[in-house]
PDB file of N, CA, C and O in Angstrom:
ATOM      1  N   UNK A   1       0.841  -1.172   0.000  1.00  0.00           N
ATOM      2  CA  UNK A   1       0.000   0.000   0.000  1.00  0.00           C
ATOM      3  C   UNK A   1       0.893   1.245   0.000  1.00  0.00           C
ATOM      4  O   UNK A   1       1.866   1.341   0.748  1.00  0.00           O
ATOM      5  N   UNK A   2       0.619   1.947  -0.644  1.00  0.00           N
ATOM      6  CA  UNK A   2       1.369   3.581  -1.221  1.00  0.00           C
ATOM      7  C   UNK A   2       0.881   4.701  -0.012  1.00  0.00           C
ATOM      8  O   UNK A   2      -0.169   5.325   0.145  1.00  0.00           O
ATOM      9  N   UNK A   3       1.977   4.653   0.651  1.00  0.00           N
ATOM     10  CA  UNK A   3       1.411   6.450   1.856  1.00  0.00           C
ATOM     11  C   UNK A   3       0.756   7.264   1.433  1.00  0.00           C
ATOM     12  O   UNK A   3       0.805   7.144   0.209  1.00  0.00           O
ATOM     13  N   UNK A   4      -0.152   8.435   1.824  1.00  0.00           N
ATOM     14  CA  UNK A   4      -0.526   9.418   0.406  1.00  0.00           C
ATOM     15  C   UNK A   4       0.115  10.464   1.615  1.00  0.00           C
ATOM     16  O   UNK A   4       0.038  10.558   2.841  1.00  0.00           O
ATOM     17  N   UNK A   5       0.687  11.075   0.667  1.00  0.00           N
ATOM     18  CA  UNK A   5       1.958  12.535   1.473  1.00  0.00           C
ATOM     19  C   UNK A   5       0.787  13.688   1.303  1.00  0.00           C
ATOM     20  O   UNK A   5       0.776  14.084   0.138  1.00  0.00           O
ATOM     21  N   UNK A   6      -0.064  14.250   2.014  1.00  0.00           N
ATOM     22  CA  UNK A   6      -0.305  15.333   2.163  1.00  0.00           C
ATOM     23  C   UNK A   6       0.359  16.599   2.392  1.00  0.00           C
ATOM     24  O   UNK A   6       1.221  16.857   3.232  1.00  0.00           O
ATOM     25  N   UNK A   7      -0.385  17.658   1.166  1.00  0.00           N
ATOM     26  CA  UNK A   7       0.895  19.009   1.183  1.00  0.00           C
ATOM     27  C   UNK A   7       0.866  19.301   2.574  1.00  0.00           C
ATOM     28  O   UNK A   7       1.950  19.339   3.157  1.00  0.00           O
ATOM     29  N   UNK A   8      -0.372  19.553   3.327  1.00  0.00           N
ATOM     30  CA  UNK A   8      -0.675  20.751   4.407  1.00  0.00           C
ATOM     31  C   UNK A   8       0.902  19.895   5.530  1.00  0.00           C
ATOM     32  O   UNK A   8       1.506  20.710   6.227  1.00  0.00           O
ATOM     33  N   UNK A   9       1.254  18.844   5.579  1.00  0.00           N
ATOM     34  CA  UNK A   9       2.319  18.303   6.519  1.00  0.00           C
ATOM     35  C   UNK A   9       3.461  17.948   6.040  1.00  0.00           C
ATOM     36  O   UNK A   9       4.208  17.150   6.606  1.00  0.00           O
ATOM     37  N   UNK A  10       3.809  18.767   4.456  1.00  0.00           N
ATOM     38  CA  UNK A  10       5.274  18.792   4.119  1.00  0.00           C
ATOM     39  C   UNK A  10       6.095  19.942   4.794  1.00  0.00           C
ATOM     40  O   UNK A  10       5.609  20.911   5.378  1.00  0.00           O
ATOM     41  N   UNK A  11       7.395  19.674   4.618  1.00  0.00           N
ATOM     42  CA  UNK A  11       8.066  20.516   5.456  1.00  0.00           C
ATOM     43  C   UNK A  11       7.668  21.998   5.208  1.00  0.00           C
ATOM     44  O   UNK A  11       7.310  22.902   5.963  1.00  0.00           O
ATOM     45  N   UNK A  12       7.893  21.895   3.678  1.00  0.00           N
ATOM     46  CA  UNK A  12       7.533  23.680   2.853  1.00  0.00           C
ATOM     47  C   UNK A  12       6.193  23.850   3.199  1.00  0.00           C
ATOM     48  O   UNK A  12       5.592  24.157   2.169  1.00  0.00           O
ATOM     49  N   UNK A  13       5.676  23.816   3.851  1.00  0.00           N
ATOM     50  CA  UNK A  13       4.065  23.466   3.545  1.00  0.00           C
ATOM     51  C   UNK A  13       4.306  24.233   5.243  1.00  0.00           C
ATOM     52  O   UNK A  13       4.036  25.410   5.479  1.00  0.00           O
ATOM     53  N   UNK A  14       4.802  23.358   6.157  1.00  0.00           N
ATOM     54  CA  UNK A  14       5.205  24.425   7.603  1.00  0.00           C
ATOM     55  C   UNK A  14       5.557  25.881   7.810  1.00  0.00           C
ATOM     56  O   UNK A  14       5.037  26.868   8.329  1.00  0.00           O
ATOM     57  N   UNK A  15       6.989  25.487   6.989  1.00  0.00           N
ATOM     58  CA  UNK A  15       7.561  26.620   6.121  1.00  0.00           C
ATOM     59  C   UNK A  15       6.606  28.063   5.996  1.00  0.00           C
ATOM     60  O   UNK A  15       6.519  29.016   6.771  1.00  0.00           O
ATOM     61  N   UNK A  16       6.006  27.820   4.817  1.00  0.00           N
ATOM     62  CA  UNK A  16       5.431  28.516   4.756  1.00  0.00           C
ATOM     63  C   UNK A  16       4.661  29.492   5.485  1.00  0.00           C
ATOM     64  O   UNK A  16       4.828  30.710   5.559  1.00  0.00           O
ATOM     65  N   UNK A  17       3.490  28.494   6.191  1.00  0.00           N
ATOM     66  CA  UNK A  17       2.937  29.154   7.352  1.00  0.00           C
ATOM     67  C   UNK A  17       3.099  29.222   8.148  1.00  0.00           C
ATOM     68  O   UNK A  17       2.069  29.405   8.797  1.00  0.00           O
ATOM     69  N   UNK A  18       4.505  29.165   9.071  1.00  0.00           N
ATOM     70  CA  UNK A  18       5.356  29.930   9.846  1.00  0.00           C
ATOM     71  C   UNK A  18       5.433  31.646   9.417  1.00  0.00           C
ATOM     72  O   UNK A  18       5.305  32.736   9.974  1.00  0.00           O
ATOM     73  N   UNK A  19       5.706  31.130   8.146  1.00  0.00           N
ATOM     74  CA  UNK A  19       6.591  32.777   7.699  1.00  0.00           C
ATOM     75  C   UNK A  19       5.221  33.861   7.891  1.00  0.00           C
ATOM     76  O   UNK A  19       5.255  35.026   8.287  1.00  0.00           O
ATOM     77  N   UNK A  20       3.993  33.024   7.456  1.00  0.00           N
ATOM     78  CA  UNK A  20       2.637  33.878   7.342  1.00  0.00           C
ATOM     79  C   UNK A  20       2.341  34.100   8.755  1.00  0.00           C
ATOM     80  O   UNK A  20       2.241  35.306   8.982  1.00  0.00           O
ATOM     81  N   UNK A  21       2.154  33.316   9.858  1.00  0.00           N
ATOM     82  CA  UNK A  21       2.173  33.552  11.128  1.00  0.00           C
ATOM     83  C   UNK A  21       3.621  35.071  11.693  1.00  0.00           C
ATOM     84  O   UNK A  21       3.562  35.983  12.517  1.00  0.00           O
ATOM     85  N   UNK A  22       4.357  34.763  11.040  1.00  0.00           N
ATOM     86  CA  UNK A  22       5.576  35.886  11.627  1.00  0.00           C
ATOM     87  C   UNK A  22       4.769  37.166  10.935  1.00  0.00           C
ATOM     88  O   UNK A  22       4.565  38.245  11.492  1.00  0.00           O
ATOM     89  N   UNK A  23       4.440  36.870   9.859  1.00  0.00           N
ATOM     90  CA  UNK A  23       4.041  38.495   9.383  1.00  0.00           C
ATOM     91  C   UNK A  23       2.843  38.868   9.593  1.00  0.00           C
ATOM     92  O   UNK A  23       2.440  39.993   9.294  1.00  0.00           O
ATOM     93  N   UNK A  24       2.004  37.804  10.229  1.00  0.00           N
ATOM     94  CA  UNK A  24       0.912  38.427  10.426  1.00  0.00           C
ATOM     95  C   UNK A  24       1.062  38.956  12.251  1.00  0.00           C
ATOM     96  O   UNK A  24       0.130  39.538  12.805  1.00  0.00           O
ATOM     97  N   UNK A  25       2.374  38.627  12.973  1.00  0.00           N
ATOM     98  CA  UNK A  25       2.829  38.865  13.987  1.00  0.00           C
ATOM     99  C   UNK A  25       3.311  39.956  13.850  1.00  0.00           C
ATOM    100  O   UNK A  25       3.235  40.581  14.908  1.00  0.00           O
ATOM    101  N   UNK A  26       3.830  40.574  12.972  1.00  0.00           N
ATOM    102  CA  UNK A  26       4.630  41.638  12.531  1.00  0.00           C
ATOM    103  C   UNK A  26       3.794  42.806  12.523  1.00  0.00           C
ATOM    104  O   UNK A  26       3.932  43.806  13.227  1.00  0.00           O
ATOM    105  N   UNK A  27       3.075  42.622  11.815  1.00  0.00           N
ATOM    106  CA  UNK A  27       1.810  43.744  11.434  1.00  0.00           C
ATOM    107  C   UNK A  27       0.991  44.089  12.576  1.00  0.00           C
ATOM    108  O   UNK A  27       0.593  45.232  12.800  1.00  0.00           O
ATOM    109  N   UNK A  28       0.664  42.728  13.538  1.00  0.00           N
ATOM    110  CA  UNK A  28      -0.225  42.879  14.365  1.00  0.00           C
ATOM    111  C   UNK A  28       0.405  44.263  15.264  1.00  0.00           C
ATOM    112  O   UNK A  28      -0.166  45.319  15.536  1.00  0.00           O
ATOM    113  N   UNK A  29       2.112  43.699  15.670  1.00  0.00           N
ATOM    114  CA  UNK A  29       2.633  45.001  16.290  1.00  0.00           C
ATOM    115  C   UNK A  29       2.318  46.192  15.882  1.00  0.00           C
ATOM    116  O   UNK A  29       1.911  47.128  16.570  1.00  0.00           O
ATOM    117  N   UNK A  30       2.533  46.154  14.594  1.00  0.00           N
ATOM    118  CA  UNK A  30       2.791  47.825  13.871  1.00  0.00           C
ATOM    119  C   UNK A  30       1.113  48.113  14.074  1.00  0.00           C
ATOM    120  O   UNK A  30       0.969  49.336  14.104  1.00  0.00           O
ATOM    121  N   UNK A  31       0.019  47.537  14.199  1.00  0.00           N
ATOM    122  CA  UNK A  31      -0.935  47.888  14.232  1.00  0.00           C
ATOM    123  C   UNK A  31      -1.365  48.736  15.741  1.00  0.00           C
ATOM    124  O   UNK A  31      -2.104  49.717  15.826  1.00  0.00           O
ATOM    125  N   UNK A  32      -0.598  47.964  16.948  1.00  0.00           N
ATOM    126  CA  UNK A  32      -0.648  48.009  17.754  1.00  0.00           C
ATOM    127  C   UNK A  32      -0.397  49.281  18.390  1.00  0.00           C
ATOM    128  O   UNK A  32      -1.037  49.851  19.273  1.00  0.00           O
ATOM    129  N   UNK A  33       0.616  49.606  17.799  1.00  0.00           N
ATOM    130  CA  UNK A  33       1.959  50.972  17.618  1.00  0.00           C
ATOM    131  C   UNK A  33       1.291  52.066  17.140  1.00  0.00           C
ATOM    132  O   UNK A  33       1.177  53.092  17.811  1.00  0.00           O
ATOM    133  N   UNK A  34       0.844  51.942  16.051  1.00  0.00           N
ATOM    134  CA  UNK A  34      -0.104  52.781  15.386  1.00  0.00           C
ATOM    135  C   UNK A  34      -0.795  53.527  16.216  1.00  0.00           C
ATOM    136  O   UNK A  34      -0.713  54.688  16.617  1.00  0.00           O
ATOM    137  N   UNK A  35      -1.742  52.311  16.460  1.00  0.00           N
ATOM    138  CA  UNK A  35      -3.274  52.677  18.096  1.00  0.00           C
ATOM    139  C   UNK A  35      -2.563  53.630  19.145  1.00  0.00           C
ATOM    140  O   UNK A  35      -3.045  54.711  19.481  1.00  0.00           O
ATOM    141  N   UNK A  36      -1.271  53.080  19.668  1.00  0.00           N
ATOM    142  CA  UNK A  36      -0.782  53.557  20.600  1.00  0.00           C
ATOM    143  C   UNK A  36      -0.723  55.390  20.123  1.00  0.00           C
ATOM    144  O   UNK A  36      -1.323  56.410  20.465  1.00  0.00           O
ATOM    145  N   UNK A  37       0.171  55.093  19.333  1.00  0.00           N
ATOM    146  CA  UNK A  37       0.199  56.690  18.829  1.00  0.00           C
ATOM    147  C   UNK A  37      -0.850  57.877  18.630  1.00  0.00           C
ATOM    148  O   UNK A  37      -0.677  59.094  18.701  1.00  0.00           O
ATOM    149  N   UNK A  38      -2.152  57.022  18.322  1.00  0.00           N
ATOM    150  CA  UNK A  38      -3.192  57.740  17.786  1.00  0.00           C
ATOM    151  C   UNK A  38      -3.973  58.271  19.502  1.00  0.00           C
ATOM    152  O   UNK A  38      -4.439  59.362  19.831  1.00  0.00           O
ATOM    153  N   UNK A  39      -3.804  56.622  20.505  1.00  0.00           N
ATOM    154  CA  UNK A  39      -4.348  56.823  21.610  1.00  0.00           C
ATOM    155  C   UNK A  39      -3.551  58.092  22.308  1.00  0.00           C
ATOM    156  O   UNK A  39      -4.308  58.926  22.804  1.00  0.00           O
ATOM    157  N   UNK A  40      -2.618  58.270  22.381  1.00  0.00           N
ATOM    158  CA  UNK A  40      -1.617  59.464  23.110  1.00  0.00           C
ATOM    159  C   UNK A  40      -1.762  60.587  22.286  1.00  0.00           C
ATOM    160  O   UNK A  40      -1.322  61.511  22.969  1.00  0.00           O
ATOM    161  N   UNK A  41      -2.139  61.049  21.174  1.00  0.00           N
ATOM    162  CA  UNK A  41      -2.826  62.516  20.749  1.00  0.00           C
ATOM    163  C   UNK A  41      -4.457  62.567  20.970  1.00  0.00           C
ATOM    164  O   UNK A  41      -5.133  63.594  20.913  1.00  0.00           O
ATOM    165  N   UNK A  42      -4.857  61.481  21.184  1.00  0.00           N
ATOM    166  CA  UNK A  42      -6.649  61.537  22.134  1.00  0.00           C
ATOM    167  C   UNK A  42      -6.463  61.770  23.006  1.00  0.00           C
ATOM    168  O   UNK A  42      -6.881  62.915  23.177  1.00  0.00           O
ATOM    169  N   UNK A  43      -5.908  61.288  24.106  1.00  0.00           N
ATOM    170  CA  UNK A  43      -5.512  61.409  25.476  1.00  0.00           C
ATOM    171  C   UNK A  43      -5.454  63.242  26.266  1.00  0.00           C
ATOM    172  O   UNK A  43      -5.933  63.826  27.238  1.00  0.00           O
ATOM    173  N   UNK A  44      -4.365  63.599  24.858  1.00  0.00           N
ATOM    174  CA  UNK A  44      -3.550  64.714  25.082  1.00  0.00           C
ATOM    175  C   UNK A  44      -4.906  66.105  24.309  1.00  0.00           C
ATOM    176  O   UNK A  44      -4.809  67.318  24.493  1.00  0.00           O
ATOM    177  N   UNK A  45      -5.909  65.479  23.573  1.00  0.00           N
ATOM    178  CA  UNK A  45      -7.172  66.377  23.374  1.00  0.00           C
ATOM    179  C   UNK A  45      -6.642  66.510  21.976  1.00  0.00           C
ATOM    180  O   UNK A  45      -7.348  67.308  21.359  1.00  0.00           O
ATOM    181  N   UNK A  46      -6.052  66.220  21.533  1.00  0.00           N
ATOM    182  CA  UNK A  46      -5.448  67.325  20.310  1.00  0.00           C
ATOM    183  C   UNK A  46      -6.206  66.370  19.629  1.00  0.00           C
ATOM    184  O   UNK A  46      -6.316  65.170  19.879  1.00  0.00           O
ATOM    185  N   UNK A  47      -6.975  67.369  18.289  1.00  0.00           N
ATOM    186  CA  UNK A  47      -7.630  66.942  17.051  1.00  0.00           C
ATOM    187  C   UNK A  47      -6.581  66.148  16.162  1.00  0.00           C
ATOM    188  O   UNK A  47      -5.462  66.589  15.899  1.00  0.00           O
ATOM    189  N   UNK A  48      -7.076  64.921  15.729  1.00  0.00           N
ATOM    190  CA  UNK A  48      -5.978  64.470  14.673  1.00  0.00           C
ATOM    191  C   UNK A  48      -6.716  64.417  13.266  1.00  0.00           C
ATOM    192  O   UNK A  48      -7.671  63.684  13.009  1.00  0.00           O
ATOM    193  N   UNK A  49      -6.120  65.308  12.412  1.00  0.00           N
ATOM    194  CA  UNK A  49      -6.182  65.483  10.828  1.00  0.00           C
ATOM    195  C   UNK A  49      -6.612  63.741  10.109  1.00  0.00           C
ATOM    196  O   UNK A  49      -5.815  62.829  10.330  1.00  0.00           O
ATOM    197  N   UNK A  50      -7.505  63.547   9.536  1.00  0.00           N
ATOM    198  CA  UNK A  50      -7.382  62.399   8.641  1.00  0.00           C
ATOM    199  C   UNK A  50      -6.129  61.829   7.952  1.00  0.00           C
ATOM    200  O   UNK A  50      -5.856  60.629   7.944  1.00  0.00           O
ATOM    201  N   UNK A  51      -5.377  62.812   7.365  1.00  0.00           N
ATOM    202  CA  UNK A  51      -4.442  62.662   6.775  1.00  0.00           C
ATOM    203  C   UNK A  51      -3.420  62.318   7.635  1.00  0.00           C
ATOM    204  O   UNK A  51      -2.688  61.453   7.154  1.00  0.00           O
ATOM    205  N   UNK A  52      -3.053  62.768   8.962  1.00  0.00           N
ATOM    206  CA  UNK A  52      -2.043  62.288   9.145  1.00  0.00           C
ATOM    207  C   UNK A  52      -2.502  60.771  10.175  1.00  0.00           C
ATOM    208  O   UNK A  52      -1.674  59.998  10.656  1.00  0.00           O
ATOM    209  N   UNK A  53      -4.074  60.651  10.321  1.00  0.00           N
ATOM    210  CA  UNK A  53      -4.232  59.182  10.798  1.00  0.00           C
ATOM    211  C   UNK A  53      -4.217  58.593  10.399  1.00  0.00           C
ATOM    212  O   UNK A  53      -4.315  57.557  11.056  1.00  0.00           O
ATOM    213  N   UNK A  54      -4.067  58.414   8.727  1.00  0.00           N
ATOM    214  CA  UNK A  54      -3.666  57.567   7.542  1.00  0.00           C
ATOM    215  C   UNK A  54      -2.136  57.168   7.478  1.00  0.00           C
ATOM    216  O   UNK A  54      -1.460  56.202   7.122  1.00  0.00           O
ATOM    217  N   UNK A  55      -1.965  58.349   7.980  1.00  0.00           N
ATOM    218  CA  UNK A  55      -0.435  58.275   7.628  1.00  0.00           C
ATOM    219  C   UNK A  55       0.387  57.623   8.836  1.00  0.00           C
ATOM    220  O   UNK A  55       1.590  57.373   8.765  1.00  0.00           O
ATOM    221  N   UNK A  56      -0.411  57.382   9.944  1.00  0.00           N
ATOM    222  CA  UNK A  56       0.170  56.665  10.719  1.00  0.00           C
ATOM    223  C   UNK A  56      -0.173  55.636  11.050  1.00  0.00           C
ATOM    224  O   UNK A  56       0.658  54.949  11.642  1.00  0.00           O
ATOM    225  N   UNK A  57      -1.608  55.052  10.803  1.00  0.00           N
ATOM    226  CA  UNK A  57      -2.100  53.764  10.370  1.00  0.00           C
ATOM    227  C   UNK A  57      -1.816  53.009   9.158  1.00  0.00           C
ATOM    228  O   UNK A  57      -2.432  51.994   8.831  1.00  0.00           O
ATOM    229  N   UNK A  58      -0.791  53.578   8.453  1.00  0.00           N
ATOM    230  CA  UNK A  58      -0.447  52.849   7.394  1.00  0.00           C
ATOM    231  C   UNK A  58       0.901  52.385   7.382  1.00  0.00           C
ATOM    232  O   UNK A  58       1.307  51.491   6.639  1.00  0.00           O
ATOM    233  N   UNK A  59       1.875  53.259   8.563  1.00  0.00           N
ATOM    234  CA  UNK A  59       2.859  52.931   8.740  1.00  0.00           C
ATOM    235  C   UNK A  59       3.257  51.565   9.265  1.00  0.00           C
ATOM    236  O   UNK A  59       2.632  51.069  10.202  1.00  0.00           O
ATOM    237  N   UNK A  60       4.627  50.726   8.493  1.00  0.00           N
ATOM    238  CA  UNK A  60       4.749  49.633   9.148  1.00  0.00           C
ATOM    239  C   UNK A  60       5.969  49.378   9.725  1.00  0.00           C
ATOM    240  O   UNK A  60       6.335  48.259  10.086  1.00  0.00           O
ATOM    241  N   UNK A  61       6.751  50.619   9.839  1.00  0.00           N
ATOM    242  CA  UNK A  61       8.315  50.525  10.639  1.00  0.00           C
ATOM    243  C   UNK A  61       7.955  50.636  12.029  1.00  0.00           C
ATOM    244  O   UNK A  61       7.296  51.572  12.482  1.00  0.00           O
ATOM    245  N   UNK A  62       8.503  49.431  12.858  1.00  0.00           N
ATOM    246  CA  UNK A  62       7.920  49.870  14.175  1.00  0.00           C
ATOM    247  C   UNK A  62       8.961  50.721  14.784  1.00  0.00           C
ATOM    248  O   UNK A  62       8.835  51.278  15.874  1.00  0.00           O
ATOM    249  N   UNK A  63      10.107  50.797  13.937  1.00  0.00           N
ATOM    250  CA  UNK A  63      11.130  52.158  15.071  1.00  0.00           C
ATOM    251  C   UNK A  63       9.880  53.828  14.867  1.00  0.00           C
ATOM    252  O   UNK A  63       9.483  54.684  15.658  1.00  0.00           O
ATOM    253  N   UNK A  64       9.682  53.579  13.488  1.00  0.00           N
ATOM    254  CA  UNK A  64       9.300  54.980  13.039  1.00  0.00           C
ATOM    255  C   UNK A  64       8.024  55.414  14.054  1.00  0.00           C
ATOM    256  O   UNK A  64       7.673  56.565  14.317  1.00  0.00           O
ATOM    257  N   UNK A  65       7.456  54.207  14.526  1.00  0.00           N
ATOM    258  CA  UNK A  65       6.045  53.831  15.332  1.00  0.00           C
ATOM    259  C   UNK A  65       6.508  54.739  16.710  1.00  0.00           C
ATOM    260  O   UNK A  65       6.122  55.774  17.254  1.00  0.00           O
ATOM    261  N   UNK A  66       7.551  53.734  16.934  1.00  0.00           N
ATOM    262  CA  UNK A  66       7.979  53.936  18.524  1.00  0.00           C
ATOM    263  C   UNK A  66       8.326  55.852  19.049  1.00  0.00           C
ATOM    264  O   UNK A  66       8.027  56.525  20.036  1.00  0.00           O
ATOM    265  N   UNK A  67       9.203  56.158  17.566  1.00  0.00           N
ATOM    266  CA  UNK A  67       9.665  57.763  17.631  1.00  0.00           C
ATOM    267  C   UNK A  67       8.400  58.516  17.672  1.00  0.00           C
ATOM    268  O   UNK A  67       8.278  59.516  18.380  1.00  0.00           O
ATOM    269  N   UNK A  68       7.227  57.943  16.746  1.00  0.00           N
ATOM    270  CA  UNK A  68       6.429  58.948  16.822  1.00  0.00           C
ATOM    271  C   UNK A  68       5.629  58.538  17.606  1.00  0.00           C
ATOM    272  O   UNK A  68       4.646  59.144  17.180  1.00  0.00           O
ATOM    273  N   UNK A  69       5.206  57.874  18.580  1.00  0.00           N
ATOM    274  CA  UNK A  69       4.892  57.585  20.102  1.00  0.00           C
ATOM    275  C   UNK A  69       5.358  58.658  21.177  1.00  0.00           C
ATOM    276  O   UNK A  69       4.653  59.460  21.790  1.00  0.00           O
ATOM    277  N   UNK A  70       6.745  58.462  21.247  1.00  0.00           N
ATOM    278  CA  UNK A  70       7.972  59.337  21.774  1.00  0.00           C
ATOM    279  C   UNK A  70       7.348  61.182  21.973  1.00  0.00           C
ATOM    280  O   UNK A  70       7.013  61.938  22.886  1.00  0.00           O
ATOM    281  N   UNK A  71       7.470  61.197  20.644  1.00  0.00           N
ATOM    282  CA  UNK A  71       6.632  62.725  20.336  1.00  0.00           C
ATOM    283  C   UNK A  71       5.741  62.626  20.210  1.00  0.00           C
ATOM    284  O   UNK A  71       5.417  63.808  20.321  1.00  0.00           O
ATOM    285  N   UNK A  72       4.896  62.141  20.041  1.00  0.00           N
ATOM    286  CA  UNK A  72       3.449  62.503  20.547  1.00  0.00           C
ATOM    287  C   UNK A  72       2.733  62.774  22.154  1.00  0.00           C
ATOM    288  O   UNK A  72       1.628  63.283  22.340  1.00  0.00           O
ATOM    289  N   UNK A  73       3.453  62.405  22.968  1.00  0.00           N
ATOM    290  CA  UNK A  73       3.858  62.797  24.099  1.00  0.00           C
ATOM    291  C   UNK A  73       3.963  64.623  24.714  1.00  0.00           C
ATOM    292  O   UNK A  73       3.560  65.163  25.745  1.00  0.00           O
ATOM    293  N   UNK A  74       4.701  65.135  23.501  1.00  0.00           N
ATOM    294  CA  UNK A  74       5.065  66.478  23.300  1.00  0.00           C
ATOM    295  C   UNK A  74       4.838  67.655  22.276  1.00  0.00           C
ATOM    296  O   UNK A  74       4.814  68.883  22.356  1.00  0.00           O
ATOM    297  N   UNK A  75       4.656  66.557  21.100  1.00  0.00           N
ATOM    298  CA  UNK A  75       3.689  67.984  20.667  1.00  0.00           C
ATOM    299  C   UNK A  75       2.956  68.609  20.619  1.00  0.00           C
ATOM    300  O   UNK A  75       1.975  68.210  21.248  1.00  0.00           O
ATOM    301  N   UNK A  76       2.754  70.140  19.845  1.00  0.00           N
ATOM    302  CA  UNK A  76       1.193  70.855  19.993  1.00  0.00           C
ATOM    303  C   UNK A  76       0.240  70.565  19.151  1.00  0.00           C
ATOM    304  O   UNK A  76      -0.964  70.492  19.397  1.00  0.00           O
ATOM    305  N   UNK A  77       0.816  70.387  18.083  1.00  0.00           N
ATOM    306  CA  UNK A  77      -0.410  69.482  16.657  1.00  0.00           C
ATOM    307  C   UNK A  77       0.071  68.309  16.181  1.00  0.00           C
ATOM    308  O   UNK A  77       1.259  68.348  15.858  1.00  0.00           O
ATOM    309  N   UNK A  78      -0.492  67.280  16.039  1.00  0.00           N
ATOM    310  CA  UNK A  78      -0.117  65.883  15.593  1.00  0.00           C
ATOM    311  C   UNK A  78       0.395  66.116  14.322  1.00  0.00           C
ATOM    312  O   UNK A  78       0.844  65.057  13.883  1.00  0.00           O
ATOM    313  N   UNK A  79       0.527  67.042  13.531  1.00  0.00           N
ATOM    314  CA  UNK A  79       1.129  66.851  12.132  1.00  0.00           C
ATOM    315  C   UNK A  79       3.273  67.524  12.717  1.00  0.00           C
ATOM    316  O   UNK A  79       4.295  67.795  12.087  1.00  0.00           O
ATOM    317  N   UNK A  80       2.972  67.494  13.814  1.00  0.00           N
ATOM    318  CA  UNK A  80       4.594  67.741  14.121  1.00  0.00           C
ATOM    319  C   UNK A  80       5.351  66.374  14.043  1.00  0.00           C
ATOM    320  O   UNK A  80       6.466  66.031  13.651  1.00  0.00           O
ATOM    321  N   UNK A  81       4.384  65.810  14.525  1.00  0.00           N
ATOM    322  CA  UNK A  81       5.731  64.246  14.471  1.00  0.00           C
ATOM    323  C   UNK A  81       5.829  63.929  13.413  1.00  0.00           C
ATOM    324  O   UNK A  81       6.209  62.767  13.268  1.00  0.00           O
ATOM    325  N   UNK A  82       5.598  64.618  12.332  1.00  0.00           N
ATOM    326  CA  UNK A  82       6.650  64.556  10.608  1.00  0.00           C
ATOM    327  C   UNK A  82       7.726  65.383  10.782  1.00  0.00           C
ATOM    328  O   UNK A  82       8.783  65.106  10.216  1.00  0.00           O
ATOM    329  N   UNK A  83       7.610  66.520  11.593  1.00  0.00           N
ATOM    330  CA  UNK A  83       8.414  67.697  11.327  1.00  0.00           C
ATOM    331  C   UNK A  83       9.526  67.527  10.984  1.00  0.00           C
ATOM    332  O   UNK A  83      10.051  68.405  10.300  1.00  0.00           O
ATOM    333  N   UNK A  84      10.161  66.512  11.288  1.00  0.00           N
ATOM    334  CA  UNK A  84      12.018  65.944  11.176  1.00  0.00           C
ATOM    335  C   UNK A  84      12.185  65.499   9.865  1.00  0.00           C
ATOM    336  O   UNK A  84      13.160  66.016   9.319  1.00  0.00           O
ATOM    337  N   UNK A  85      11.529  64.677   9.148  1.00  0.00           N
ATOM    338  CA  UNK A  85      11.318  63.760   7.988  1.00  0.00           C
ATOM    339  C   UNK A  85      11.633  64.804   6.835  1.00  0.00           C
ATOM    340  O   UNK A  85      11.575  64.457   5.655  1.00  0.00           O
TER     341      UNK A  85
END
């Protein structure tokens, strides 16, 4: 009798959805980061522009996340934590 090798329990087949689990781990952070950022200019009262809540919900560098966390802390209008860029 012949084994039948199913893909879903080949190695590449793990492989794979490992790598999809890491990036969907990945994102989840940057999503996370995002919130954070958006939650600390609510907090702080300040109106946030559409445009730049796009622009920080779309971001997926979590250093860039973390800096503009950092400053958001301190600025007077949420479109400052571009100001450096």
């Amino acid at each position: 009798m012949t084994a039948i090798q199913y893909f879903w329990r080949h190695p590449l087949a793990e492989q794979v959805r490992e790598e999809g689990r890491e990036q969907g781990r990945e994102e989840g952070r940057a999503e996370a980061k995002a919130e954070m950022v958006l939650h600390i200019l609510e907090w702080r009262e300040l109106p946030v522009p559409d445009a730049v809540r796009e622009r920080i919900q779309s971001c997926t560098d979590l250093n860039q996340l973390e800096t503009w966390a950092q400053r958001a802390m301190h600025v007077k209008e949420p479109a400052e934590l571009f100001a450096t860029e």
